[in-house]
N, CA, C, O and CB atoms as a CASP TS submission, in Angstrom:
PFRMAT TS
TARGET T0000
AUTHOR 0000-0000-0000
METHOD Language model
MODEL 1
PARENT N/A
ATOM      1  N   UNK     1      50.973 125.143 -23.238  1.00  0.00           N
ATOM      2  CA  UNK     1      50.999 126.096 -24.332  1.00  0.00           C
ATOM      3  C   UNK     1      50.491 127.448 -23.844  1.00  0.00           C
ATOM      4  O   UNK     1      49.381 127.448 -23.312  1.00  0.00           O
ATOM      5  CB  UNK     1      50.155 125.590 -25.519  1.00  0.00           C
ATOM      6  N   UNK     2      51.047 128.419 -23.935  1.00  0.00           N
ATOM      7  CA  UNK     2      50.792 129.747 -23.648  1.00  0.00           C
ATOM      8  C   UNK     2      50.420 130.128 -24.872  1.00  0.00           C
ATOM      9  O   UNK     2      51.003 129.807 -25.907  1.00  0.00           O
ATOM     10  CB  UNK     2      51.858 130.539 -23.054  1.00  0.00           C
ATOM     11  N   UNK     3      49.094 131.068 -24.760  1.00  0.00           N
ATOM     12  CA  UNK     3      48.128 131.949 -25.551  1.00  0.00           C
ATOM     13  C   UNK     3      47.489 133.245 -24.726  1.00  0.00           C
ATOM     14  O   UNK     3      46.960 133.366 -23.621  1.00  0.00           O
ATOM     15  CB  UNK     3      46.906 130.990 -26.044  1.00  0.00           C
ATOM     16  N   UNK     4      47.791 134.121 -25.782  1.00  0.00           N
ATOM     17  CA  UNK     4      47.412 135.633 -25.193  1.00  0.00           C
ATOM     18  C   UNK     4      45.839 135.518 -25.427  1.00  0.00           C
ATOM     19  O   UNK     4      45.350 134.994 -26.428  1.00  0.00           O
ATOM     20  CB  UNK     4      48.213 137.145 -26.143  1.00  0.00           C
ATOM     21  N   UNK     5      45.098 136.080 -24.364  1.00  0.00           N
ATOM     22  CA  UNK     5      43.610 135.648 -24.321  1.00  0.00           C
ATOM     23  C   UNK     5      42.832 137.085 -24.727  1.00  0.00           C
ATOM     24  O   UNK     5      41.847 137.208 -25.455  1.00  0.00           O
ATOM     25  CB  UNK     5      43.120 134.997 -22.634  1.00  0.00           C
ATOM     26  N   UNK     6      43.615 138.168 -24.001  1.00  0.00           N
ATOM     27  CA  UNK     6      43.001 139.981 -24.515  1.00  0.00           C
ATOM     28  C   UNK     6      44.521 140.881 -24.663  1.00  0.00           C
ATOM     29  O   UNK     6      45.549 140.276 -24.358  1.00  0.00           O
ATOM     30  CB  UNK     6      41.718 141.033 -22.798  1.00  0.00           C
ATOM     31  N   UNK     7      44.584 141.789 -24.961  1.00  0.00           N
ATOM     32  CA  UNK     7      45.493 142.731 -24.902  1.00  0.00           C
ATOM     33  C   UNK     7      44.289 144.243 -24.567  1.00  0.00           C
ATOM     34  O   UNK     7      43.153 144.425 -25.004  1.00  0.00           O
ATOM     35  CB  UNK     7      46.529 142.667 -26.513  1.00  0.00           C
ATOM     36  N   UNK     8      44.769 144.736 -24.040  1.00  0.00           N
ATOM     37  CA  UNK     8      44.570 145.904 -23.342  1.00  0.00           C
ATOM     38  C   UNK     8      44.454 147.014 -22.886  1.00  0.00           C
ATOM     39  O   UNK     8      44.558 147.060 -21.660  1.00  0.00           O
ATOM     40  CB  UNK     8      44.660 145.962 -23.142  1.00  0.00           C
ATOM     41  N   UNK     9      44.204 148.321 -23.598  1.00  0.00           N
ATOM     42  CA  UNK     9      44.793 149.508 -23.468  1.00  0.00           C
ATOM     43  C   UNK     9      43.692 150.234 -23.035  1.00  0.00           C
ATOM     44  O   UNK     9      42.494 150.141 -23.301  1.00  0.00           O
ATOM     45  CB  UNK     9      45.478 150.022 -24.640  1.00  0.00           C
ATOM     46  N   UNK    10      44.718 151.424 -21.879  1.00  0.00           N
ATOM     47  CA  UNK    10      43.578 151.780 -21.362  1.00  0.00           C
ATOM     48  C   UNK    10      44.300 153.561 -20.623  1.00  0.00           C
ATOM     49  O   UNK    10      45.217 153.628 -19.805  1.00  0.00           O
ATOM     50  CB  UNK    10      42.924 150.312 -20.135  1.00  0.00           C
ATOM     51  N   UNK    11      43.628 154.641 -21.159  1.00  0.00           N
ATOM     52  CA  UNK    11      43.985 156.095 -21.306  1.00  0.00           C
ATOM     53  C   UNK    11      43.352 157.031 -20.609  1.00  0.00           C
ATOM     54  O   UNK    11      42.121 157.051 -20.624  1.00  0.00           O
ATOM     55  CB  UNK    11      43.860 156.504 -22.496  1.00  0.00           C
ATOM     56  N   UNK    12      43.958 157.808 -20.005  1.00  0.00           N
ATOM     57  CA  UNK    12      43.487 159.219 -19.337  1.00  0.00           C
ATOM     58  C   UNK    12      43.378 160.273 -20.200  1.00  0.00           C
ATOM     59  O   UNK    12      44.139 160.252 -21.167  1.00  0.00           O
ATOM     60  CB  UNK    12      44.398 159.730 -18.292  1.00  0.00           C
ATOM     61  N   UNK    13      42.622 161.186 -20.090  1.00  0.00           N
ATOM     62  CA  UNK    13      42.168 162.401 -20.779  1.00  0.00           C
ATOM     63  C   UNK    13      41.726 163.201 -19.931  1.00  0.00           C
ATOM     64  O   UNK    13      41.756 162.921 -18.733  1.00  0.00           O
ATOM     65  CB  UNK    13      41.229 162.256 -21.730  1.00  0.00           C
ATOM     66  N   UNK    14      41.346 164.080 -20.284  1.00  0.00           N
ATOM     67  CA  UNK    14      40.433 165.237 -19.936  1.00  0.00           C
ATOM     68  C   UNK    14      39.203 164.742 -19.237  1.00  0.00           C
ATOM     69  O   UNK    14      39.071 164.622 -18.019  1.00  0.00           O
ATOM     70  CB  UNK    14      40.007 166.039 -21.207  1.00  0.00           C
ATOM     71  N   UNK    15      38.448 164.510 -20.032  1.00  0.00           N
ATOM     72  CA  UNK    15      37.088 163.263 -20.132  1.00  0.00           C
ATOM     73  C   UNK    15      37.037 162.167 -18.949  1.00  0.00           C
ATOM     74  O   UNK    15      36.053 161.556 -18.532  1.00  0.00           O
ATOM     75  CB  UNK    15      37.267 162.206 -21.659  1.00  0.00           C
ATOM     76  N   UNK    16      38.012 162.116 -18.645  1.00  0.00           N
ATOM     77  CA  UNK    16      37.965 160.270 -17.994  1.00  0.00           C
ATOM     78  C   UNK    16      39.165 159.427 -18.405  1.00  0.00           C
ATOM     79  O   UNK    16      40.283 159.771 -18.789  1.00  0.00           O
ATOM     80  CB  UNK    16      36.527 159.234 -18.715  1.00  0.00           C
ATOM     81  N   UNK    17      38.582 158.142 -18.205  1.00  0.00           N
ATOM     82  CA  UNK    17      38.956 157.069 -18.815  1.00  0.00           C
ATOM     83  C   UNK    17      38.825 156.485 -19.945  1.00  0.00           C
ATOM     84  O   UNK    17      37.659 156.404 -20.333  1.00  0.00           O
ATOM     85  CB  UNK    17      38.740 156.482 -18.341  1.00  0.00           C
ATOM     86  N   UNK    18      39.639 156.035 -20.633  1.00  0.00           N
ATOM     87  CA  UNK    18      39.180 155.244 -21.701  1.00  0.00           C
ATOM     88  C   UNK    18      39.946 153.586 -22.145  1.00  0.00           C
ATOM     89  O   UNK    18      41.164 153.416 -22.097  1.00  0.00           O
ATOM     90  CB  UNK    18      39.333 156.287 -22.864  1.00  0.00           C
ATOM     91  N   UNK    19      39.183 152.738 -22.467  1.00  0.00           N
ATOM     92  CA  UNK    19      39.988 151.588 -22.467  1.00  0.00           C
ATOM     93  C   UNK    19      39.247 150.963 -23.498  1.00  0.00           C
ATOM     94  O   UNK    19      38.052 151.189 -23.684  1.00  0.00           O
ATOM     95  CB  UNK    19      40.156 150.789 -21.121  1.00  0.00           C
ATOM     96  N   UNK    20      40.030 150.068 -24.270  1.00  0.00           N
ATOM     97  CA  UNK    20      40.219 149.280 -25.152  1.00  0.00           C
ATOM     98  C   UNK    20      40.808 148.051 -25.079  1.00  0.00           C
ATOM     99  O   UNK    20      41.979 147.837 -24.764  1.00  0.00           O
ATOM    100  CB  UNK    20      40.673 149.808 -25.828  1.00  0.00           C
ATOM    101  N   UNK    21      39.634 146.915 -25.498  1.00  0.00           N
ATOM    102  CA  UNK    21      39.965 145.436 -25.420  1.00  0.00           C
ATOM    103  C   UNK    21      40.406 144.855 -26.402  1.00  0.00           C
ATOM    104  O   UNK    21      39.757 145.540 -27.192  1.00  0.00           O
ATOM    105  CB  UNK    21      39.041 144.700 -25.114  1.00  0.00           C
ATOM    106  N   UNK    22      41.120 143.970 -27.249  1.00  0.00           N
ATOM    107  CA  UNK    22      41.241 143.264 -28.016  1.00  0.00           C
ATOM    108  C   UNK    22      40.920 141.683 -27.731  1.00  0.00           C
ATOM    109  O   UNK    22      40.772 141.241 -26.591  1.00  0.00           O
ATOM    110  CB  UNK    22      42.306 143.594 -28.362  1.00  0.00           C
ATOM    111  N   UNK    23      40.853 141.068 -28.653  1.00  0.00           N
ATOM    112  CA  UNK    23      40.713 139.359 -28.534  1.00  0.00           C
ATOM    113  C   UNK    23      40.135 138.954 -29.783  1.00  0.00           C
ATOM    114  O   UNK    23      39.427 139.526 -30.612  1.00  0.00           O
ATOM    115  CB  UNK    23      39.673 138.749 -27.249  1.00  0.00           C
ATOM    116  N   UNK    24      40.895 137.208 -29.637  1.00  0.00           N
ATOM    117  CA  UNK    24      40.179 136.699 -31.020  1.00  0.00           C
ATOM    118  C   UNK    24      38.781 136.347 -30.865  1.00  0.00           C
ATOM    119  O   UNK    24      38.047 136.001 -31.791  1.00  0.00           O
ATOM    120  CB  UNK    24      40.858 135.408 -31.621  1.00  0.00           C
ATOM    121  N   UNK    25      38.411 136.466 -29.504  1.00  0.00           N
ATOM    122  CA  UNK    25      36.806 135.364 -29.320  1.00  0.00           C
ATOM    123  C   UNK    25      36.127 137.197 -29.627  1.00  0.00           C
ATOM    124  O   UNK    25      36.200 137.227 -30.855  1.00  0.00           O
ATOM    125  CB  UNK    25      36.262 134.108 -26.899  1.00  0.00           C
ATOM    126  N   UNK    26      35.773 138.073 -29.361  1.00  0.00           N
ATOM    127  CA  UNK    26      35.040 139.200 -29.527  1.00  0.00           C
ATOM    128  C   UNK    26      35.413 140.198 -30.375  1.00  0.00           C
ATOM    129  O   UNK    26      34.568 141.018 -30.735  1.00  0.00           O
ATOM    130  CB  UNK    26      34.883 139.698 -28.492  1.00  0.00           C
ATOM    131  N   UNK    27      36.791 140.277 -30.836  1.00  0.00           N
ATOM    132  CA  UNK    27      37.487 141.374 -31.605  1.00  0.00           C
ATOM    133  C   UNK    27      37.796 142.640 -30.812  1.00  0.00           C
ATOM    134  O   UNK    27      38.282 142.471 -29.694  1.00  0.00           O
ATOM    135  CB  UNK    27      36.642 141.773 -32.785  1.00  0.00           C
ATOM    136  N   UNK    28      37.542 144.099 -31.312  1.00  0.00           N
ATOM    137  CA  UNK    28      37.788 145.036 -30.584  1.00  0.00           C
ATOM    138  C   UNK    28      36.273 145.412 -29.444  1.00  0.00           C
ATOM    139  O   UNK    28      35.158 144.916 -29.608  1.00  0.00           O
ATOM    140  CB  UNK    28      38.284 146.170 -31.668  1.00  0.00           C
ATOM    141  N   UNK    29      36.652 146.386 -28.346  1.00  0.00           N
ATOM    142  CA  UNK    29      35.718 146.877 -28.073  1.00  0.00           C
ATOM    143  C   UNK    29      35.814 147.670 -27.008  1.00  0.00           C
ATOM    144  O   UNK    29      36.447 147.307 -26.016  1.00  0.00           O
ATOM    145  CB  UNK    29      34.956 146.131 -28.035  1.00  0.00           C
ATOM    146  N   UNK    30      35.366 148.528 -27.060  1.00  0.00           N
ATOM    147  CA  UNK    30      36.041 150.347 -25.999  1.00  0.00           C
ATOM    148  C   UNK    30      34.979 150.415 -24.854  1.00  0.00           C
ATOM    149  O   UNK    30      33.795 150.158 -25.074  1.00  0.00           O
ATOM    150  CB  UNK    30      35.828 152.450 -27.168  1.00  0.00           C
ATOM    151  N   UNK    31      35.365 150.709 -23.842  1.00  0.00           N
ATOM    152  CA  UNK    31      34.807 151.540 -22.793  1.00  0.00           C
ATOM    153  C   UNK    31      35.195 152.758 -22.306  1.00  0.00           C
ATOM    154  O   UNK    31      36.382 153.038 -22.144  1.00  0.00           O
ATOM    155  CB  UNK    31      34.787 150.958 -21.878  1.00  0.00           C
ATOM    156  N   UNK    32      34.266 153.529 -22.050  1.00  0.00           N
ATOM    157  CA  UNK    32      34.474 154.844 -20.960  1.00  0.00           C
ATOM    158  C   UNK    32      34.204 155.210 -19.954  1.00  0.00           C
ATOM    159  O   UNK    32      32.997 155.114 -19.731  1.00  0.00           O
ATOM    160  CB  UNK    32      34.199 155.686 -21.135  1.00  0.00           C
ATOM    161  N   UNK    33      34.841 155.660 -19.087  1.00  0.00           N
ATOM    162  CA  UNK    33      34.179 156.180 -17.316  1.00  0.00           C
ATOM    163  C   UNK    33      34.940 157.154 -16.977  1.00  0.00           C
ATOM    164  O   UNK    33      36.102 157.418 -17.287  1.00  0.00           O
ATOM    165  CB  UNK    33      34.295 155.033 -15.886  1.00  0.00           C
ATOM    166  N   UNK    34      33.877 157.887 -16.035  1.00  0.00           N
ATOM    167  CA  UNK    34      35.025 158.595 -15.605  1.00  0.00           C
ATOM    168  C   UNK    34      35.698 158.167 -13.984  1.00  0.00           C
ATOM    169  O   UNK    34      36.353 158.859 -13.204  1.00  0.00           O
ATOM    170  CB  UNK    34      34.538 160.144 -15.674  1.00  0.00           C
ATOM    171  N   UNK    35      35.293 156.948 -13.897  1.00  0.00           N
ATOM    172  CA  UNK    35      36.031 156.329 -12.735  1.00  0.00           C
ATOM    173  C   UNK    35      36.778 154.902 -12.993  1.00  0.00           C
ATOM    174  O   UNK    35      36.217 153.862 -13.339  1.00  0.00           O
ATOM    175  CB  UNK    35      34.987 156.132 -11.593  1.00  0.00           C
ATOM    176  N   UNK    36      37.916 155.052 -12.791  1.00  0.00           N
ATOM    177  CA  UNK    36      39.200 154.223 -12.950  1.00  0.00           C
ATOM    178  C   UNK    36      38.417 152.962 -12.964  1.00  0.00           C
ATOM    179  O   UNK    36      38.136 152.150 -13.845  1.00  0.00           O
ATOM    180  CB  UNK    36      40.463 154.351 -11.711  1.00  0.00           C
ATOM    181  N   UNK    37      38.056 153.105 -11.205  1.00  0.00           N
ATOM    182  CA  UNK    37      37.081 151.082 -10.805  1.00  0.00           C
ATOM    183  C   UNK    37      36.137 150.966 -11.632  1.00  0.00           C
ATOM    184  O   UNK    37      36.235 149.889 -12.219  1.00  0.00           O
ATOM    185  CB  UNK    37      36.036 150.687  -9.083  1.00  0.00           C
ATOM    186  N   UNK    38      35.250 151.573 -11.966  1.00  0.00           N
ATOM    187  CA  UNK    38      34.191 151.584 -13.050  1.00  0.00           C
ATOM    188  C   UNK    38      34.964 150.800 -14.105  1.00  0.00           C
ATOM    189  O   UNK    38      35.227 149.607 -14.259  1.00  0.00           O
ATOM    190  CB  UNK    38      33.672 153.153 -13.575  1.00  0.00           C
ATOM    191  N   UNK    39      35.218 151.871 -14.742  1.00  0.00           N
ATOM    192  CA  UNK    39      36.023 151.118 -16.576  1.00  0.00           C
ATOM    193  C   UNK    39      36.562 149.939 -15.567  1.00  0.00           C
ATOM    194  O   UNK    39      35.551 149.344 -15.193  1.00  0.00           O
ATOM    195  CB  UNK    39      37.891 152.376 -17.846  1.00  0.00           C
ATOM    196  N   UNK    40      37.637 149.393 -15.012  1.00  0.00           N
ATOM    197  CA  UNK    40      37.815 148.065 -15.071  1.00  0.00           C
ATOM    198  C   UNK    40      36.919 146.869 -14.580  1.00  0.00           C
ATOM    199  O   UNK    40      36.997 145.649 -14.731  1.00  0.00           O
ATOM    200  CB  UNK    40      38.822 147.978 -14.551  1.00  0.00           C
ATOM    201  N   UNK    41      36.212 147.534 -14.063  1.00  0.00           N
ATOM    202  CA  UNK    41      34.644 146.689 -13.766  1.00  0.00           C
ATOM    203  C   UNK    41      34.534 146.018 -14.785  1.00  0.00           C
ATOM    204  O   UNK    41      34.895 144.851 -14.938  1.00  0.00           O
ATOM    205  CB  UNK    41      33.194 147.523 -13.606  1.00  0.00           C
ATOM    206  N   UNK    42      33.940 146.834 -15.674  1.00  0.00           N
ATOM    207  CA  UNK    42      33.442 146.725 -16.894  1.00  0.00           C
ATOM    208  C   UNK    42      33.925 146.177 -18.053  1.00  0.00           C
ATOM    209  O   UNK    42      33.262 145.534 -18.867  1.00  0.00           O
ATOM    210  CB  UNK    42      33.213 147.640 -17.150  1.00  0.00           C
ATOM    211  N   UNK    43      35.275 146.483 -18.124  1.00  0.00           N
ATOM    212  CA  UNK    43      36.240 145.761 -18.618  1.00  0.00           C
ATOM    213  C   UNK    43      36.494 144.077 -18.498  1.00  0.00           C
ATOM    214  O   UNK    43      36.486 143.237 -19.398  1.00  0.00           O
ATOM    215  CB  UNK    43      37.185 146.402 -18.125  1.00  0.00           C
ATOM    216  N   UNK    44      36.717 143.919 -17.075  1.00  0.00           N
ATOM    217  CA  UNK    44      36.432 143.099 -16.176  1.00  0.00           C
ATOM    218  C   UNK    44      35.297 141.870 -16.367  1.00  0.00           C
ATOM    219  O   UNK    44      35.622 140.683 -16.355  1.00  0.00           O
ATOM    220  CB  UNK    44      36.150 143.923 -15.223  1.00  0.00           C
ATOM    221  N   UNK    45      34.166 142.253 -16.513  1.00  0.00           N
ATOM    222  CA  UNK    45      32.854 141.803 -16.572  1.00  0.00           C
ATOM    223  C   UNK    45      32.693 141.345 -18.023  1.00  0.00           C
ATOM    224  O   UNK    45      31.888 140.428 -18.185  1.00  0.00           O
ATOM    225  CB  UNK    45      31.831 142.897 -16.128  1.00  0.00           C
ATOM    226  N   UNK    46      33.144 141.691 -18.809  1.00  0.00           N
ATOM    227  CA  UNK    46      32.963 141.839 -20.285  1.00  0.00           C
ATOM    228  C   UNK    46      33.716 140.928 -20.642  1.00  0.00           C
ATOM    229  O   UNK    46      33.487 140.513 -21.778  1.00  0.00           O
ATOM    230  CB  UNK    46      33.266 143.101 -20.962  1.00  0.00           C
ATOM    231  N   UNK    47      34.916 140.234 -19.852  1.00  0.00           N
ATOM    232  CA  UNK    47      35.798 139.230 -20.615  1.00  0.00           C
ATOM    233  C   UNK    47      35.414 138.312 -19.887  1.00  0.00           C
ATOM    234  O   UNK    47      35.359 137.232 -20.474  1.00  0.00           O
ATOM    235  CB  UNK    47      37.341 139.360 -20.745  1.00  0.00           C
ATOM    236  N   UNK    48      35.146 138.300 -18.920  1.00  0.00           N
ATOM    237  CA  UNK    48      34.516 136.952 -17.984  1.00  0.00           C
ATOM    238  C   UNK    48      33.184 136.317 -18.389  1.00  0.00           C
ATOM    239  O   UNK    48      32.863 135.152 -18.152  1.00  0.00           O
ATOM    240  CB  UNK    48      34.213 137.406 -16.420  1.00  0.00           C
ATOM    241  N   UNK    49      32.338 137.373 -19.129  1.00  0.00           N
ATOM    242  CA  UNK    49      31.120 136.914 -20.100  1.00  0.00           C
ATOM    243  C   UNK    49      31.414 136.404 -20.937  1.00  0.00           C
ATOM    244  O   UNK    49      30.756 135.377 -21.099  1.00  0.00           O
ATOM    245  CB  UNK    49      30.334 137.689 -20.639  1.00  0.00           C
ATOM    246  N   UNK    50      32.671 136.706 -22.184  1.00  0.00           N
ATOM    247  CA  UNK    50      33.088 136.516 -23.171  1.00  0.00           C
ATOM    248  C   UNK    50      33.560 135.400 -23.265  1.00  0.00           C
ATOM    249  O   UNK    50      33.469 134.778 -24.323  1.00  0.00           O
ATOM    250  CB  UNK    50      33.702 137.260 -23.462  1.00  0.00           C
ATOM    251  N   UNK    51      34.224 134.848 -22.089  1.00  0.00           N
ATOM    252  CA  UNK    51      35.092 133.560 -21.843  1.00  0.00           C
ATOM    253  C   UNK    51      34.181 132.568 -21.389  1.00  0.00           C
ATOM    254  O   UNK    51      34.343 131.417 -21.796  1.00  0.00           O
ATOM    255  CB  UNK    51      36.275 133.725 -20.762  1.00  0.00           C
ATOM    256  N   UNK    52      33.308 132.811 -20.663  1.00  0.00           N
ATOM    257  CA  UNK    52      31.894 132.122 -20.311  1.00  0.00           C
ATOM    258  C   UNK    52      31.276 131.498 -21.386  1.00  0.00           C
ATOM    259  O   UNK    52      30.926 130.325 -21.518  1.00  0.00           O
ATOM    260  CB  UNK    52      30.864 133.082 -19.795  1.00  0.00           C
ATOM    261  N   UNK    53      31.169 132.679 -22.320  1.00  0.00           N
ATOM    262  CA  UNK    53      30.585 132.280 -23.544  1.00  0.00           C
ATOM    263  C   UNK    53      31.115 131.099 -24.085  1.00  0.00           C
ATOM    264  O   UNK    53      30.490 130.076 -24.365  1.00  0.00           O
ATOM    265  CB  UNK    53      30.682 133.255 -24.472  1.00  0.00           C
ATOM    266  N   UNK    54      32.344 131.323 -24.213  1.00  0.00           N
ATOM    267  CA  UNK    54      33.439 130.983 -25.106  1.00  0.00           C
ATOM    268  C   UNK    54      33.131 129.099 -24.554  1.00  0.00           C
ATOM    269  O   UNK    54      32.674 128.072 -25.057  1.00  0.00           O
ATOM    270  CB  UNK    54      35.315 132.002 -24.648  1.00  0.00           C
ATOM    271  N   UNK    55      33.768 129.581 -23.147  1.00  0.00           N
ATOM    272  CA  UNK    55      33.899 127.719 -22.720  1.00  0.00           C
ATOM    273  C   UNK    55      32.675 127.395 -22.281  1.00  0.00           C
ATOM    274  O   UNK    55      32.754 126.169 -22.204  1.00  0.00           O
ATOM    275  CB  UNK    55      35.032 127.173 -21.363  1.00  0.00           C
ATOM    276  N   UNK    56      31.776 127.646 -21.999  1.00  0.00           N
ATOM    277  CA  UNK    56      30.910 126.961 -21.542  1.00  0.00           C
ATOM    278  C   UNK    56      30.540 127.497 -19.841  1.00  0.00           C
ATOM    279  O   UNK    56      29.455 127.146 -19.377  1.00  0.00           O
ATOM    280  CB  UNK    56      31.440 125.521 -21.784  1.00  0.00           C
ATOM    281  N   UNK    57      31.541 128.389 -18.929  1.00  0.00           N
ATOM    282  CA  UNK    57      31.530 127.950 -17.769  1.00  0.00           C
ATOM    283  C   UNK    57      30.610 128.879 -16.944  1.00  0.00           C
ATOM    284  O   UNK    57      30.293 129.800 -17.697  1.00  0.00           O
ATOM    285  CB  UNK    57      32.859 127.814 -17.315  1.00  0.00           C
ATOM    286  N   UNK    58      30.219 128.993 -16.110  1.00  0.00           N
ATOM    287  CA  UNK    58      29.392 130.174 -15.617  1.00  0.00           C
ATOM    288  C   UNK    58      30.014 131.057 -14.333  1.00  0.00           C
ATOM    289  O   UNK    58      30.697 130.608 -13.412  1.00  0.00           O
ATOM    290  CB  UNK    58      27.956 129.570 -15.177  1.00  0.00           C
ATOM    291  N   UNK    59      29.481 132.768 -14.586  1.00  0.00           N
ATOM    292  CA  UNK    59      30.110 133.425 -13.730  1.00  0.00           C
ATOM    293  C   UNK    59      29.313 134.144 -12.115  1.00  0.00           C
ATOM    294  O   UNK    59      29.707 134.804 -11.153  1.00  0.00           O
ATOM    295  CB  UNK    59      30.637 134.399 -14.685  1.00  0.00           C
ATOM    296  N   UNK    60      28.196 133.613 -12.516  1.00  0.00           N
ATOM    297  CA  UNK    60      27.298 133.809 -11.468  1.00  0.00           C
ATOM    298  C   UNK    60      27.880 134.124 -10.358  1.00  0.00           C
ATOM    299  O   UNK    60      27.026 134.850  -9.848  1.00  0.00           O
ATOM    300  CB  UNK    60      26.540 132.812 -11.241  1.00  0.00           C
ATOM    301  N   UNK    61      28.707 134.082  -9.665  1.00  0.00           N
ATOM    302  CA  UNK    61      28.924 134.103  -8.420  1.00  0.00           C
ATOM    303  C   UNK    61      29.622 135.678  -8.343  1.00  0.00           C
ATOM    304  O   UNK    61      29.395 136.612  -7.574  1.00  0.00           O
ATOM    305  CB  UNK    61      29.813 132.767  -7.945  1.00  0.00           C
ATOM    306  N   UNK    62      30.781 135.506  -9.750  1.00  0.00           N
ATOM    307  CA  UNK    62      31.365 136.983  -9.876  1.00  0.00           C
ATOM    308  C   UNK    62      30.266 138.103 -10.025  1.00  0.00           C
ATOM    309  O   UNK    62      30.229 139.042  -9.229  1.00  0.00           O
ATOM    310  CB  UNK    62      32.337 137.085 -11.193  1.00  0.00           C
ATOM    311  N   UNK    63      29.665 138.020 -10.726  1.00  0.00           N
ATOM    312  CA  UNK    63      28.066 138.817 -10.992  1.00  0.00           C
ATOM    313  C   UNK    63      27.993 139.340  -9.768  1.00  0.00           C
ATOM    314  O   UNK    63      28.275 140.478  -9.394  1.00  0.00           O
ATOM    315  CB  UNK    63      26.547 137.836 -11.352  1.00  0.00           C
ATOM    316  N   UNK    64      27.453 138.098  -8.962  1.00  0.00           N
ATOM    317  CA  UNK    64      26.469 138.538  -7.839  1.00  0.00           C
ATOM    318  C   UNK    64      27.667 139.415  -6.776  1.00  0.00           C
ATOM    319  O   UNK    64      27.221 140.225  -5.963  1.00  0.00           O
ATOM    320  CB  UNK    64      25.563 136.921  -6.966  1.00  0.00           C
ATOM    321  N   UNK    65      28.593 139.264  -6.835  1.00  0.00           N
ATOM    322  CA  UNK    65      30.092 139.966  -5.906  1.00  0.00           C
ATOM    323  C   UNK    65      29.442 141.385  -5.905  1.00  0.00           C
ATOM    324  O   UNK    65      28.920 141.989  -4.968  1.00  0.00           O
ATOM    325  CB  UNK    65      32.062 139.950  -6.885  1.00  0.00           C
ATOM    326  N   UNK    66      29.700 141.938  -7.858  1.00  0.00           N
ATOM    327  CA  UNK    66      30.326 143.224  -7.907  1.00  0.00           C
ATOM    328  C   UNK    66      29.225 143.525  -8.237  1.00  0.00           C
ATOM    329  O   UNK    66      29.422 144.197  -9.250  1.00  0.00           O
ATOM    330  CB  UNK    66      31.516 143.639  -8.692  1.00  0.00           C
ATOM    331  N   UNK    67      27.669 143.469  -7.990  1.00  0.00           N
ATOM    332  CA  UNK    67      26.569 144.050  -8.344  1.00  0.00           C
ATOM    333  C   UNK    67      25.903 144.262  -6.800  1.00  0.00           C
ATOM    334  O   UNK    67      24.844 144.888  -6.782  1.00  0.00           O
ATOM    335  CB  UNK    67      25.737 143.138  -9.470  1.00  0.00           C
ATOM    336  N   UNK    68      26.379 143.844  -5.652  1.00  0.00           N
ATOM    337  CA  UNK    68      25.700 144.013  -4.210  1.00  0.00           C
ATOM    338  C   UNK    68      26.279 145.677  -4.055  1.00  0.00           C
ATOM    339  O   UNK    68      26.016 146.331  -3.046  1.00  0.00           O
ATOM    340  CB  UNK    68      26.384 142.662  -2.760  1.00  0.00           C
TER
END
């Protein structure tokens, strides 16, 4: 069975970056940077917590990657 897990949007401006998550486990929720890798870091990090949450599983290892 296929299920959409986030949808995604994510915008240039003046400012930076800007991106926007959707999902049924968290609802909406925006980030800003003004660096591309940043926002998807973060982006990134935020659904892998969320899904963690969600199932049970742990991300420790991803953590420790993108925080050295």
């Amino acid at each position: 069975m296929e299920e959409t897990l986030y949808n995604i949007e994510i915008h240039k401006d003046d400012e930076g970056y800007f991106g926007r998550i959707y999902s049924d486990i968290d609802g909406m929720k925006e980030f800003k940077s003004n660096n591309i890798d940043k926002l998807l870091r973060d982006i990134t990090l935020d659904m892998q917590l969320a899904l963690e949450e969600f199932t049970g599983t742990r991300t420790i290892d991803f953590i420790d990657i993108h925080e050295k």
